[in-house]
C-alpha positions as a Python dict, from the first residue, in 0.01 Angstrom:
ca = {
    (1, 'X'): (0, 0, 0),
    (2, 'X'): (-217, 88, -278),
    (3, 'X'): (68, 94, -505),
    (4, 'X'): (175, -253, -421),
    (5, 'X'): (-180, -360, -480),
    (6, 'X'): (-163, -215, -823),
    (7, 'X'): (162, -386, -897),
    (8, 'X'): (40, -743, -787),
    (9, 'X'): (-279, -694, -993),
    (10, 'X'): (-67, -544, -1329),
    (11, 'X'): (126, -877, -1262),
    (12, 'X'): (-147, -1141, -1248),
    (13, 'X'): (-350, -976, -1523),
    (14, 'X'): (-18, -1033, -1748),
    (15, 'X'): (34, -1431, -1619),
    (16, 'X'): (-328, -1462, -1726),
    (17, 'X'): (-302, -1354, -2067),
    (18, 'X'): (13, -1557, -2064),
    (19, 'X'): (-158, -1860, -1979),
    (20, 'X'): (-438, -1759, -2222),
    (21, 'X'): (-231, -1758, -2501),
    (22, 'X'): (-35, -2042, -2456),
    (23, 'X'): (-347, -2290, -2406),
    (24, 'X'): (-471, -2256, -2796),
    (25, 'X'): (-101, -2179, -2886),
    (26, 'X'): (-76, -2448, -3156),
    (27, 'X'): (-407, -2361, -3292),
    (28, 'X'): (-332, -2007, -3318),
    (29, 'X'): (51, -2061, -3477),
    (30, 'X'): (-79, -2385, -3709),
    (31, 'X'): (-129, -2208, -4080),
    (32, 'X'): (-428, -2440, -4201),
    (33, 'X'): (-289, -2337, -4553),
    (34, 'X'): (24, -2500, -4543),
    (35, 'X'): (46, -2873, -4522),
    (36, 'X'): (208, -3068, -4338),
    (37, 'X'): (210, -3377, -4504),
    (38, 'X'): (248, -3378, -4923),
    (39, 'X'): (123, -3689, -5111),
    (40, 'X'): (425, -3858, -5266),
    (41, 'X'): (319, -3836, -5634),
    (42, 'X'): (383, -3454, -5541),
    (43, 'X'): (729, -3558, -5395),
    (44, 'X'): (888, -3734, -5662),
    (45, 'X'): (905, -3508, -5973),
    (46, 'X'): (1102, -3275, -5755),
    (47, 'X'): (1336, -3544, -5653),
    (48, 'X'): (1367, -3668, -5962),
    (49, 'X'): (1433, -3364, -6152),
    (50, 'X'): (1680, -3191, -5866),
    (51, 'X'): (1914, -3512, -5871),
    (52, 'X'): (1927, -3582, -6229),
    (53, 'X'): (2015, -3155, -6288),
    (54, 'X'): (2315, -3206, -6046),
    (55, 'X'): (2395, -3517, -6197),
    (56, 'X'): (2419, -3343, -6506),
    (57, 'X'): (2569, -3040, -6438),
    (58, 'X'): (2858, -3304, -6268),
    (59, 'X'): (2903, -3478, -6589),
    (60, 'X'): (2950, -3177, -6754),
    (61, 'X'): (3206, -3003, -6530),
    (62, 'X'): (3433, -3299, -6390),
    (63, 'X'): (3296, -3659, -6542),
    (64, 'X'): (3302, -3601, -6960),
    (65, 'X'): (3650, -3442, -6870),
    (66, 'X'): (3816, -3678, -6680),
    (67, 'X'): (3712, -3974, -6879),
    (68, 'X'): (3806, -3774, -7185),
    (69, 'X'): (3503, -3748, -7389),
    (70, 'X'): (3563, -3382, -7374),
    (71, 'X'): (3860, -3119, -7324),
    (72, 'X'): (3879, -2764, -7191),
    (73, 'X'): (4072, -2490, -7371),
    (74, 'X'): (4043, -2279, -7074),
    (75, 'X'): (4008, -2208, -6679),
    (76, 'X'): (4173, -2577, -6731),
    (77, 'X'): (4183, -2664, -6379),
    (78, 'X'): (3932, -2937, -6451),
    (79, 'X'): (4088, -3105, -6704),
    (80, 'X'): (4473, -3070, -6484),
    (81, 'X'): (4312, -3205, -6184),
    (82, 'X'): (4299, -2960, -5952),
    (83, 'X'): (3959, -2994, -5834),
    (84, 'X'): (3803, -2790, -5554),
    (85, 'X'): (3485, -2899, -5369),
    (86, 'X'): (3277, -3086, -5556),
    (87, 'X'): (2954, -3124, -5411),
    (88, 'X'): (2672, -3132, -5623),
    (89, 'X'): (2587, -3487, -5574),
    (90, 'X'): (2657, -3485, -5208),
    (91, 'X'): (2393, -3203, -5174),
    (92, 'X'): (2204, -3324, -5404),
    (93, 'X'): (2158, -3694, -5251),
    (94, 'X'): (2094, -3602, -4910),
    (95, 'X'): (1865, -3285, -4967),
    (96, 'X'): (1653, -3504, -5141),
    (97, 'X'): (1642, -3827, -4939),
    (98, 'X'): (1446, -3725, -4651),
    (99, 'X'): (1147, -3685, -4923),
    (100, 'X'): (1256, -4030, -5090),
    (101, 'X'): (1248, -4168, -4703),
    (102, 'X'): (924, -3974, -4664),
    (103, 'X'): (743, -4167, -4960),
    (104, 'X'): (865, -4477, -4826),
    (105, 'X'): (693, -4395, -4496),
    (106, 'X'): (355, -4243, -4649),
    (107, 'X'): (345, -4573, -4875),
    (108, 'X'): (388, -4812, -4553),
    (109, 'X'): (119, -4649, -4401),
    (110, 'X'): (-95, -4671, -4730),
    (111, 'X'): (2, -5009, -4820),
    (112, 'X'): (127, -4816, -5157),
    (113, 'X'): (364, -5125, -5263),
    (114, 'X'): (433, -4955, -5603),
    (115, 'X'): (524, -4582, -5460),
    (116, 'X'): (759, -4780, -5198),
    (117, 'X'): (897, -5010, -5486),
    (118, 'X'): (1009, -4693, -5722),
    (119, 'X'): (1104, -4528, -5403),
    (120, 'X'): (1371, -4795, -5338),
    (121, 'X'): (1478, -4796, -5674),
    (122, 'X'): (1568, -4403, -5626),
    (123, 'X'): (1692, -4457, -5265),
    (124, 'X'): (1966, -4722, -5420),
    (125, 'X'): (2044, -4527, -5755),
    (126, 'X'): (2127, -4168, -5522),
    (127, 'X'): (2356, -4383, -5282),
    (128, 'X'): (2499, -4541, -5549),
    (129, 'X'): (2561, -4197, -5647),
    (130, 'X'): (2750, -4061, -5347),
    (131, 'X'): (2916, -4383, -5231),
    (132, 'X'): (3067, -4431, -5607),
    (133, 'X'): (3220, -4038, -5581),
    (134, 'X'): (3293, -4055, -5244),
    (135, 'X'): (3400, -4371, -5090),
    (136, 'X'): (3211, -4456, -4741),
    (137, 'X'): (2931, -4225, -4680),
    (138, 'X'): (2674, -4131, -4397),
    (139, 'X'): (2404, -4447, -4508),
    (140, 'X'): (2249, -4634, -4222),
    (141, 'X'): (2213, -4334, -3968),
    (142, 'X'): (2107, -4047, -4261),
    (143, 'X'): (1840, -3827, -4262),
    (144, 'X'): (1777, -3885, -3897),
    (145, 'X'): (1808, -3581, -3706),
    (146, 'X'): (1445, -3582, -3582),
    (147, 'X'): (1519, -3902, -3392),
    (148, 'X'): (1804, -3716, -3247),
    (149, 'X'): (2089, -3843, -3470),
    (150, 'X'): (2278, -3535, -3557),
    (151, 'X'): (2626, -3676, -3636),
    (152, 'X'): (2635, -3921, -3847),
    (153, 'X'): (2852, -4197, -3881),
    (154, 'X'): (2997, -4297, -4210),
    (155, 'X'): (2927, -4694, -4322),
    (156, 'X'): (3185, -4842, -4544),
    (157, 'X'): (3113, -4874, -4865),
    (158, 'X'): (3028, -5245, -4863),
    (159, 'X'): (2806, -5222, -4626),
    (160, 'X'): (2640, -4935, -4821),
    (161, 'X'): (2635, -5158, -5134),
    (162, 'X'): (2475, -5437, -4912),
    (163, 'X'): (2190, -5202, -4878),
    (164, 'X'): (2181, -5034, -5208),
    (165, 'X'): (2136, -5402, -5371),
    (166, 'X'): (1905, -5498, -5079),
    (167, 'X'): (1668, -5218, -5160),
    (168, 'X'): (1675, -5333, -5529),
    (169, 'X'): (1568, -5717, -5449),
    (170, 'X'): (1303, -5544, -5195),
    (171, 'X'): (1143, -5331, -5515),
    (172, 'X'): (1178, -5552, -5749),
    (173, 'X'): (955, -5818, -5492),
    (174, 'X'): (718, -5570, -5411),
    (175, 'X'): (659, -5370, -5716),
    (176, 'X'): (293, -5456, -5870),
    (177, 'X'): (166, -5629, -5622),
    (178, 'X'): (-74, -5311, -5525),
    (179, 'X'): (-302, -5167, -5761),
    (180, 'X'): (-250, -4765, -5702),
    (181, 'X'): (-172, -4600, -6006),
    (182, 'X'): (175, -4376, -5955),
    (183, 'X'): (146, -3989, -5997),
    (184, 'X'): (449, -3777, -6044),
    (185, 'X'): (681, -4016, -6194),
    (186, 'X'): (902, -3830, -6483),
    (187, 'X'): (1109, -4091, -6577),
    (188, 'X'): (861, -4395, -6677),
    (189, 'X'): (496, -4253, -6608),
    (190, 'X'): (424, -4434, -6357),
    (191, 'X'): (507, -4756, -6559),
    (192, 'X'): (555, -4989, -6266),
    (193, 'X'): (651, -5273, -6476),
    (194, 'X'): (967, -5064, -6612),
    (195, 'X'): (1031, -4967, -6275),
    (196, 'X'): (1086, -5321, -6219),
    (197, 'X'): (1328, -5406, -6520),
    (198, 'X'): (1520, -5086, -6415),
    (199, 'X'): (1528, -5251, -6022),
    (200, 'X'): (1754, -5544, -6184),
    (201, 'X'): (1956, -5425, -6417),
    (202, 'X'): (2050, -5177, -6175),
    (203, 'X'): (2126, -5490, -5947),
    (204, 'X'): (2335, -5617, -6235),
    (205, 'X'): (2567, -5294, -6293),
    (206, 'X'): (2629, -5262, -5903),
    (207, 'X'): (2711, -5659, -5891),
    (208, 'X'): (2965, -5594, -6133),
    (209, 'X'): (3109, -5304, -5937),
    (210, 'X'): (3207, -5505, -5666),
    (211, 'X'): (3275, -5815, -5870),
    (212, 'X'): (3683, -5739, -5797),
    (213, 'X'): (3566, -5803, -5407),
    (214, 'X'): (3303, -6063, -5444),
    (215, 'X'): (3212, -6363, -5644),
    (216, 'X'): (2880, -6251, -5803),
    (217, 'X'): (2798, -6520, -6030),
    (218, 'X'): (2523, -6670, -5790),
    (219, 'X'): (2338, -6342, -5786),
    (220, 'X'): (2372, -6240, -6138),
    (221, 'X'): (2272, -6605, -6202),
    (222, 'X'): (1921, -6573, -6040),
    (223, 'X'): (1871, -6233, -6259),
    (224, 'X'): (1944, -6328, -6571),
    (225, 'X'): (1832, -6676, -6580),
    (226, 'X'): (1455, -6600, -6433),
    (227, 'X'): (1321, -6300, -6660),
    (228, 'X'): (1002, -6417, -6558),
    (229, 'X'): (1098, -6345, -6174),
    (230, 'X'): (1376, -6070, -6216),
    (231, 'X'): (1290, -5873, -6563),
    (232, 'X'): (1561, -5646, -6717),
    (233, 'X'): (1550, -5401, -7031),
    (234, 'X'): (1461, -5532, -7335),
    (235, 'X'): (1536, -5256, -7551),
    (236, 'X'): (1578, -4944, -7628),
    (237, 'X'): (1208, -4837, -7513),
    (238, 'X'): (1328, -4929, -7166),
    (239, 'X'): (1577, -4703, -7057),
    (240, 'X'): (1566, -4495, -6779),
    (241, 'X'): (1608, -4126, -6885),
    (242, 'X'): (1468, -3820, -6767),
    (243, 'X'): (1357, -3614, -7049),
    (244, 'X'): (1377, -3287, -7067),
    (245, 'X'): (1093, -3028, -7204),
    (246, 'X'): (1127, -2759, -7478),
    (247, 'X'): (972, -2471, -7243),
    (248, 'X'): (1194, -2354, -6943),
    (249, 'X'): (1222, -2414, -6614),
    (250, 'X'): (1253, -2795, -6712),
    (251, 'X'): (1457, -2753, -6996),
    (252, 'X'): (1779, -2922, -7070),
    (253, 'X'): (2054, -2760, -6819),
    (254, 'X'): (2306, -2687, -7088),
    (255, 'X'): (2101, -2483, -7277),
    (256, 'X'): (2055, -2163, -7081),
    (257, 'X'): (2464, -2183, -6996),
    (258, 'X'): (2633, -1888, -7085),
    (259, 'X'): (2790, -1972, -7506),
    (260, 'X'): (3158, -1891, -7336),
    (261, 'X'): (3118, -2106, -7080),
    (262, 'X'): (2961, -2380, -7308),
    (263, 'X'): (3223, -2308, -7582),
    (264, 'X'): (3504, -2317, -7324),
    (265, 'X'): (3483, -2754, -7378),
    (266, 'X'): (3582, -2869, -7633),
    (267, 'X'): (3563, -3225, -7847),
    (268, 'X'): (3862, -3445, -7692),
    (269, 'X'): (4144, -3540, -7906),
    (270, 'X'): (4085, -3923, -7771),
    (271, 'X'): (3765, -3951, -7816),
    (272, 'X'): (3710, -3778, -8126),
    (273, 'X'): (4014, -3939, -8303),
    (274, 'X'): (3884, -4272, -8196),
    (275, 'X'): (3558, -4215, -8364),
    (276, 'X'): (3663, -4103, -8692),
    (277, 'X'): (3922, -4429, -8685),
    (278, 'X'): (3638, -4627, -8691),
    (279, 'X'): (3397, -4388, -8958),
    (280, 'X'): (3154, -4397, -8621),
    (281, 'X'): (2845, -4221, -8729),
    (282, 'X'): (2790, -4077, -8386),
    (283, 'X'): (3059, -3834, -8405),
    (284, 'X'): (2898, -3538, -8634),
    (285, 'X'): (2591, -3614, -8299),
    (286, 'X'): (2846, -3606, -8018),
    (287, 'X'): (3041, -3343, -8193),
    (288, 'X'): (3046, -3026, -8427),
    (289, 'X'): (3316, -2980, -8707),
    (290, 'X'): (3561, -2666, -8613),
    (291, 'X'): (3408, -2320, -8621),
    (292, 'X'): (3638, -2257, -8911),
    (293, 'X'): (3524, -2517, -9109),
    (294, 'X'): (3165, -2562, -8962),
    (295, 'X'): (2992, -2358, -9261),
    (296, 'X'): (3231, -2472, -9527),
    (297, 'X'): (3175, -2765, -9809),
    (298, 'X'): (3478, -2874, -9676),
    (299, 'X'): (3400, -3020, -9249),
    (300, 'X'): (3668, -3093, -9032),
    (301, 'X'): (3666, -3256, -8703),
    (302, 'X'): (3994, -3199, -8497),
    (303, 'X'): (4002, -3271, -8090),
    (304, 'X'): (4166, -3112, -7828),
    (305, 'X'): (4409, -3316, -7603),
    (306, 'X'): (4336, -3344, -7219),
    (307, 'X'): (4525, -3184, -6948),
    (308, 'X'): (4725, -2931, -7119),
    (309, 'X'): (4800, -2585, -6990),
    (310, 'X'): (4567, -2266, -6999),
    (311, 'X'): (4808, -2106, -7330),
    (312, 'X'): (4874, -2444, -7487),
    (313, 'X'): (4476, -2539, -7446),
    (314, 'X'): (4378, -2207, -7613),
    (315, 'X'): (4639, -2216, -7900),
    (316, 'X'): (4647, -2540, -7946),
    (317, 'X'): (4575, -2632, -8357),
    (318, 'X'): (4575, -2281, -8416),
    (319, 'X'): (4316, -2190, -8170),
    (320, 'X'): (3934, -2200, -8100),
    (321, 'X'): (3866, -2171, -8449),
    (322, 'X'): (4040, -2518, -8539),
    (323, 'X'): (3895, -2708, -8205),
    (324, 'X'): (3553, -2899, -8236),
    (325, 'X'): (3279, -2791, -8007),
    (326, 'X'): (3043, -3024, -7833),
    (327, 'X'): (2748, -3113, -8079),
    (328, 'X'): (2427, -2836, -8110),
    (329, 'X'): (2172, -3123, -7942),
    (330, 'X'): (2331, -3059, -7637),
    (331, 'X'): (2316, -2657, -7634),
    (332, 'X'): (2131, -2457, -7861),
    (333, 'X'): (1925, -2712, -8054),
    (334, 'X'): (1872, -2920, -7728),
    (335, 'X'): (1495, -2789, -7722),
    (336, 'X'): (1427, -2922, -8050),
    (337, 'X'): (1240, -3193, -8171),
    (338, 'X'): (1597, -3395, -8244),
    (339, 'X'): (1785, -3245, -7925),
    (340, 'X'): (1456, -3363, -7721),
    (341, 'X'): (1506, -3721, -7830),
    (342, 'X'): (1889, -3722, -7721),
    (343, 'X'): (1985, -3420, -7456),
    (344, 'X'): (1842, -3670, -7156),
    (345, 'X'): (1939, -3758, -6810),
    (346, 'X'): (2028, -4111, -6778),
    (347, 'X'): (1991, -4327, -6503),
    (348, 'X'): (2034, -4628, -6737),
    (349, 'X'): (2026, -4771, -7055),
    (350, 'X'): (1968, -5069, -7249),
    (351, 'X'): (2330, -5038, -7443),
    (352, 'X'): (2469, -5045, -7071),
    (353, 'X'): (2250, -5369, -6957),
    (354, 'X'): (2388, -5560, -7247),
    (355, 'X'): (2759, -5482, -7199),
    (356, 'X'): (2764, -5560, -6852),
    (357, 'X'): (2571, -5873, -6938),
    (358, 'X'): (2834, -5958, -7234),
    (359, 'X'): (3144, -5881, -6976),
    (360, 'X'): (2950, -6103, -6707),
    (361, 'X'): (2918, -6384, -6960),
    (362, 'X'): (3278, -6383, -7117),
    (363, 'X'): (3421, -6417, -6731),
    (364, 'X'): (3222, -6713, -6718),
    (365, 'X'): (2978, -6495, -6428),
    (366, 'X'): (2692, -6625, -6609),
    (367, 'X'): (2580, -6848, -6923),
    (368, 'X'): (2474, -6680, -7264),
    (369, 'X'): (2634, -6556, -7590),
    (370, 'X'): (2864, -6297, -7504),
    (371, 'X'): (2899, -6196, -7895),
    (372, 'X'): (2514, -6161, -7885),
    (373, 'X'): (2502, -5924, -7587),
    (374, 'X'): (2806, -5702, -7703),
    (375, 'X'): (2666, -5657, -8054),
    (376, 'X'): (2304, -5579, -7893),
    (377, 'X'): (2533, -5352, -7664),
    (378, 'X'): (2659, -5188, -8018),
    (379, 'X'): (2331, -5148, -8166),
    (380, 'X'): (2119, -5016, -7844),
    (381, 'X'): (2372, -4736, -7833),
    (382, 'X'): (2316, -4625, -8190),
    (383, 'X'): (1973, -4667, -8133),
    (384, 'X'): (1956, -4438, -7843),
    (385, 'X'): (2045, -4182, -8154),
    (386, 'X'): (1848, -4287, -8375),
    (387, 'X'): (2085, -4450, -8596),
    (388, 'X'): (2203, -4823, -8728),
    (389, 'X'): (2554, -4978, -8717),
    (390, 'X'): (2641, -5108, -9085),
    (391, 'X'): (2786, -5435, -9144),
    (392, 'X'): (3104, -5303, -9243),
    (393, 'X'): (3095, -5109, -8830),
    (394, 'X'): (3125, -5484, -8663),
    (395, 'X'): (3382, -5594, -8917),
    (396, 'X'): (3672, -5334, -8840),
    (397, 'X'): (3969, -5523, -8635),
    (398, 'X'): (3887, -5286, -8299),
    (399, 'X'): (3527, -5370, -8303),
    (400, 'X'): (3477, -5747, -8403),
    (401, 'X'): (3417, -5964, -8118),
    (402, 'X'): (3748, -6185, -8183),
    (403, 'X'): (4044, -6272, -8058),
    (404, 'X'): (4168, -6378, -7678),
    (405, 'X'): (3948, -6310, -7357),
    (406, 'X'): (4170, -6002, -7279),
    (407, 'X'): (4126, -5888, -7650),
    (408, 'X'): (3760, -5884, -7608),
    (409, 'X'): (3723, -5807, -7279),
    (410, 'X'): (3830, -5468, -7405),
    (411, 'X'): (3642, -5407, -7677),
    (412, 'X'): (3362, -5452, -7474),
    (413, 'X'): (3456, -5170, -7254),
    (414, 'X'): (3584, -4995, -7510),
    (415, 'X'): (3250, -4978, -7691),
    (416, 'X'): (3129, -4908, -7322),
    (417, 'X'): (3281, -4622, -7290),
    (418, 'X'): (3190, -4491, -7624),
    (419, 'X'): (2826, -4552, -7561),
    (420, 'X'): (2876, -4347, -7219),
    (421, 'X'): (2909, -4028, -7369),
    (422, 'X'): (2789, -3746, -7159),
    (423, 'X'): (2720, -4031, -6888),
    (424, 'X'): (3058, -3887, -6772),
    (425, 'X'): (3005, -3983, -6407),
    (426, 'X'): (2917, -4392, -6480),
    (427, 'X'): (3135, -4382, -6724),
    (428, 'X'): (3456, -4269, -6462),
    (429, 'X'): (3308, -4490, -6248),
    (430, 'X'): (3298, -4819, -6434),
    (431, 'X'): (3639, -4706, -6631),
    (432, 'X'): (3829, -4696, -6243),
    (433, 'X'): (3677, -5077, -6220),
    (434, 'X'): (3747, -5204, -6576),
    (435, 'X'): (4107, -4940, -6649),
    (436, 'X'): (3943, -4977, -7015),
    (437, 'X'): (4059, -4786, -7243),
    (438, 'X'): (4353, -4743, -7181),
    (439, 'X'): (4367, -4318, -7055),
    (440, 'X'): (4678, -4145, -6959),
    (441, 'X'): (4645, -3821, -6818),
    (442, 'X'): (4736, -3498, -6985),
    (443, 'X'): (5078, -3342, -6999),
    (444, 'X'): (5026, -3072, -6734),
    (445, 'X'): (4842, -3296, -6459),
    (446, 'X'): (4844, -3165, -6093),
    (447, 'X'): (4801, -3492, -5936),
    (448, 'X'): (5161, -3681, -5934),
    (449, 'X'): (5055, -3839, -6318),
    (450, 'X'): (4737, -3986, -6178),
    (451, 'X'): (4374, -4017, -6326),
    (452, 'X'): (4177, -3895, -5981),
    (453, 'X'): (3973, -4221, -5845),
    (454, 'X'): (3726, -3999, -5602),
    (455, 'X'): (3603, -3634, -5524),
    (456, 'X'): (3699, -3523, -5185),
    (457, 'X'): (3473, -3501, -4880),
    (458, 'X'): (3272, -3175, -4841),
    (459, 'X'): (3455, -2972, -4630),
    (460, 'X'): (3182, -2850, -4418),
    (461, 'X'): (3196, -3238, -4302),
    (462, 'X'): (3509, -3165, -4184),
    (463, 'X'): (3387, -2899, -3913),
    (464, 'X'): (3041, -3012, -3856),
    (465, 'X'): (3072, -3435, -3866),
    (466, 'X'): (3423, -3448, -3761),
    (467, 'X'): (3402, -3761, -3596),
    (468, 'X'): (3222, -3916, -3860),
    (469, 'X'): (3469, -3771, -4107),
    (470, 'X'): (3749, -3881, -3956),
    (471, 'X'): (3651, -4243, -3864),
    (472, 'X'): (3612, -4278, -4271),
    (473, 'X'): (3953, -4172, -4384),
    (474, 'X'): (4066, -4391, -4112),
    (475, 'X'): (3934, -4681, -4261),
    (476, 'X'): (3959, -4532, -4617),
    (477, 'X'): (4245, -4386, -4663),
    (478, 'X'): (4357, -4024, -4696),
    (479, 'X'): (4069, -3759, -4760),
    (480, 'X'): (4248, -3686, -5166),
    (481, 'X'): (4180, -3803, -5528),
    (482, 'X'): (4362, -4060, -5521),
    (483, 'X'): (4284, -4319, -5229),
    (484, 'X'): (4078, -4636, -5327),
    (485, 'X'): (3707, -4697, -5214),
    (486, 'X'): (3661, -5073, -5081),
    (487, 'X'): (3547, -5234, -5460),
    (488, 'X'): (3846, -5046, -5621),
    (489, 'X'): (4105, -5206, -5319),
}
């Protein structure tokens, strides 16, 4: 009996503490040093910074290669095609929205119309990201698992692109009409009033991505023809770029790479031969004579073609020694006071703005000189490099603005993609829209002769989203390289 009693008591005393504990459980387990909530001029440098590294680090792997700016001379898998997972942007993009989502929330709350406004801006440019690689992409249900959405579904890409310009037209409305001053911001200090030029002419490219689906002269119309309303870049001084520092961590990503990794690309044979064609003084900036040569009296520029094989690549013009490199501001010198002013992440530029606008206006999409915009194209591209077209530039056969609608037509997007370099990801992009220049893939292509239109879906998707994943290449088409997105259909 008495050990029964002591049993029962032993048992109670425990189911008190238990009940003890658990009443001030939260207060006990809540760390009052770690926050839950973080101001969003504290979220947005991170956000910024993480997706404009992987945007980078893209461009350099798969986007300056397959829109043949640059060319591998070895591990030439990237240049033949044969691309594994590719998910920088994926991760990228949705790692980081929840905070973007977050600092549209906090700002509601605050009535903080200028943190929501750039917010938007972001929200649009990242899905613009991941729809353009991928096709049809987790958008209206993401970055809801803690309202108990777990498996996303994928929305088609033009219903992503509805929202992507919506958000634009939302921030460019509600931008400056609140008077907190924006902390954080690394790509225009908090200048609201850029923000809102950037909000538009980002609304301008993405009308002209789907312009093959849609009439868009109504909406490019009410841009472009109230500035007062609707701003876009001006000049030069407004593009978007993220620019780097000279001190690490936030230096530019190239220039910690490994040299044989960095060396391993190469100038490419159309590019390069293109620019010295024309006497372009961009090329000694974009590239770097050969190692033989580099140190001589004597500097010669020779490019290596695309898409050859891993001997041919490395032997090619009598090896390494006779192949261009990619130009010191983006490796070495890219922490100097030149390589500062150049190595940036780009969400935009003014040279872009005025091409699309001088495409736009020789369809007809909208009214204005189309001459005018394609030579301020021209110029805000040597500009971003500190350097001036001559006279004698604009009068060469391939670059004056003459000749049929077809004939210009491609010299505007052939001066596009020029002006693109290391933008390797909008300029593949607007290149599968436009087919300007003219690219044919390299000799020793894995992918049946084809330039690849898309990166493949993450393959954890596969095993983790699978009915999500598979209701998209339903509608989309096979999960490869080569299957059109809705605008490219």
């Amino acid at each position: 009996m008495r050990h029964t009693f002591l049993k029962l008591w032993v048992l109670l005393t425990l189911l008190s503490l238990a009940f003890g504990c658990t009443k001030d459980f939260d207060e006990i387990n809540t760390n009052p040093n770690a926050p839950t909530l973080v101001n969003s001029g504290l979220l947005m440098p991170q956000i910024q910074r993480d997706v404009m590294n992987s945007l980078l680090n893209e461009a350099w792997g798969i986007g300056n290669i397959v829109i043949q700016h640059t060319a591998k001379n070895q591990f030439v898998n990237e240049d033949r095609y044969l691309w594994g997972q590719l998910n920088g942007i994926w991760n990228s993009v949705y790692d980081n929205m929840r905070d973007v989502n977050n600092i549209i929330a906090q700002s509601d709350a605050n009535n903080e119309q200028n943190y929501k406004g750039i917010a938007l801006v972001m929200r649009a440019w990242m899905f613009s990201l991941a729809t353009d690689a991928y096709g049809d992409i987790p958008y209206s249900e993401a970055i809801l698992a803690k309202e108990g959405i777990n498996y996303t579904n994928y929305d088609s890409q033009e219903a992503v692109y509805d929202g992507i310009l919506n958000d634009l037209e939302t921030a460019n409305n509600i931008l400056g009409t609140t008077g907190e001053v924006v902390a954080g911001d690394l790509i225009f200090k908090g200048d609201v009033a850029k923000w809102k030029k950037l909000a538009n002419s980002l609304s301008i490219r993405y009308l002209l991505r789907i312009s093959n689906k849609r009439n868009v002269s109504a909406d490019l119309t009410k841009i472009v023809n109230d500035a007062a309303a609707n701003p876009i870049f001006e000049s030069v001084a407004d593009n978007a770029v993220y620019t780097f520092l000279s001190n690490s961590p936030d230096q530019f990503p190239l220039h910690s790479a490994r040299i044989g990794s960095f060396n391993e690309f190469r100038a490419s044979k159309t590019l390069l031969d293109t620019l010295q064609t024309l006497d372009d003084t961009r090329m000694p900036i974009f590239f770097r004579p050969t190692p033989e040569t580099e140190t001589s009296g004597n500097p010669v520029f020779a490019g290596l073609p695309n898409g050859l094989g891993d001997v041919e690549a490395l032997q090619y013009n009598g090896g390494p020694q006779n192949q261009s490199r990619i130009g010191s501001l983006y490796f070495e010198n890219a922490v100097s006071t030149q390589g500062l002013s150049i190595a940036k992440g780009v969400i935009m530029t003014y040279a872009e703005l005025q091409f699309l606008l001088a495409e736009a206006a020789e369809k007809g999409l909208i009214s204005g000189n189309a001459l005018t915009y394609y030579e301020n194209g021209v110029n805000g591209s040597f500009q971003f490099y500190g350097l001036t077209p001559s006279a004698a530039y604009f009068s060469q056969d391939q670059v004056a603005y003459t000749g049929s609608q077809v004939q210009k037509l491609n010299k505007i997007g052939f001066q596009k993609w020029i002006s693109l370099y290391f933008q390797g990801l909008e300029a593949w992009f607007d290149w599968r829209r436009t087919q300007i220049p003219a690219l044919i893939p390299g000799p020793t292509n894995q992918n049946n002769n084809q330039i690849p239109v898309r990166f493949r879906y993450p393959i954890i998707e596969q095993s983790l989203n699978a009915e999500g994943y598979q209701g998209a290449i339903q509608r989309q088409g096979p999960d490869d390289l080569n299957s059109k997105m809705w605008y490219l259909k």
